[in-house]
C-alpha positions, 0 to 999 in steps of 0.5 A: 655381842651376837653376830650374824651373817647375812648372805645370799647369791641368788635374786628374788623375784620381787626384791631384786638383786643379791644386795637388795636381799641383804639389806631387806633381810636387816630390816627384816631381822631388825623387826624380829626380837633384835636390836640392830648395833653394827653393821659391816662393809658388804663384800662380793665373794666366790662360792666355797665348795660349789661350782657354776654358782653366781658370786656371793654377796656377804655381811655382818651385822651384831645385834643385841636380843633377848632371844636364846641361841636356839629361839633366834636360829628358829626365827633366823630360819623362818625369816629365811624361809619368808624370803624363800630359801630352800634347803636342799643340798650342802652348798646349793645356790640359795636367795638367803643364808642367815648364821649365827655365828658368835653369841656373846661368849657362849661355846655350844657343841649344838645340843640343841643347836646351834653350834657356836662359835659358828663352826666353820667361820674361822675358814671364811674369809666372807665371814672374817672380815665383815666381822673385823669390820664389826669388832676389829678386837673381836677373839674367838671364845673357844680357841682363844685366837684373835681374828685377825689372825684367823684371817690372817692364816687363811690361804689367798684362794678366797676372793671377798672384796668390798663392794660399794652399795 
């Protein structure tokens, strides 16, 4: 199973709303090389390390591809870039985030890119839980843990809840 995250907290000018960002960008990744087998509930989250910043929308979808873990973070990184993410700073505001964040069972410490699992997902309770929604079974490949419990060991400081779209 390939995993990626779809977020965003900024609108863009012709599409619209956070939300309606995410759901182009399924469209959108569904036309690039993936096929499109799960989608998660969409939750509302707080930014981590970054203040003044509008709240995050945040999913997950897996998809099945052809495409190697460094042709499809290339592809994830255009599709980006088409909707007119710039990268600037650690944690900057952005229209579009696209993570890879498992591939299959693949572990890569990034050379070349990327780093998968994804390296921080296991801190991310808007990463979590849109992937419980996916694969409610799901185990991480490198440390052997259940999801579950990774999300259950997060500290209650990370607001994420579900949102009706």
């Amino acid at each position: 199973m390939i995993l990626i995250a779809i977020g965003s907290n900024l609108p863009h000018p012709v599409l619209g709303t956070p939300v309606e960002v995410c759901l182009t960008a399924l469209e959108t990744i569904s036309k690039r090389g993936c096929e499109v087998t799960g989608c998660s509930r969409w939750y509302r989250s707080s930014p981590i390390d970054a203040t003044g910043q509008p709240d995050y929308v945040n999913g997950m979808i897996s998809v099945q591809s052809s495409l190697s873990p460094p042709a499809l973070l290339r592809e994830l990184h255009k599709i980006e870039a088409g909707f007119g993410r710039r990268r600037t700073v650690p944690n900057a505001a952005r229209i579009l985030d696209l993570d890879i964040i498992a591939y299959h069972e693949v572990i890569s410490k990034g050379d070349p890119p990327p780093i998968l699992p994804h390296p921080r997902m296991s801190k991310r309770a808007f990463v979590l839980l849109p992937l419980l929604d996916i694969a409610p079974d799901w185990v991480h490949p490198d440390s052997g843990i259940a999801g579950s419990e990774l999300l259950e060991a997060l500290s209650n400081d990370q607001v994420c809840q579900p949102i009706t779209i």
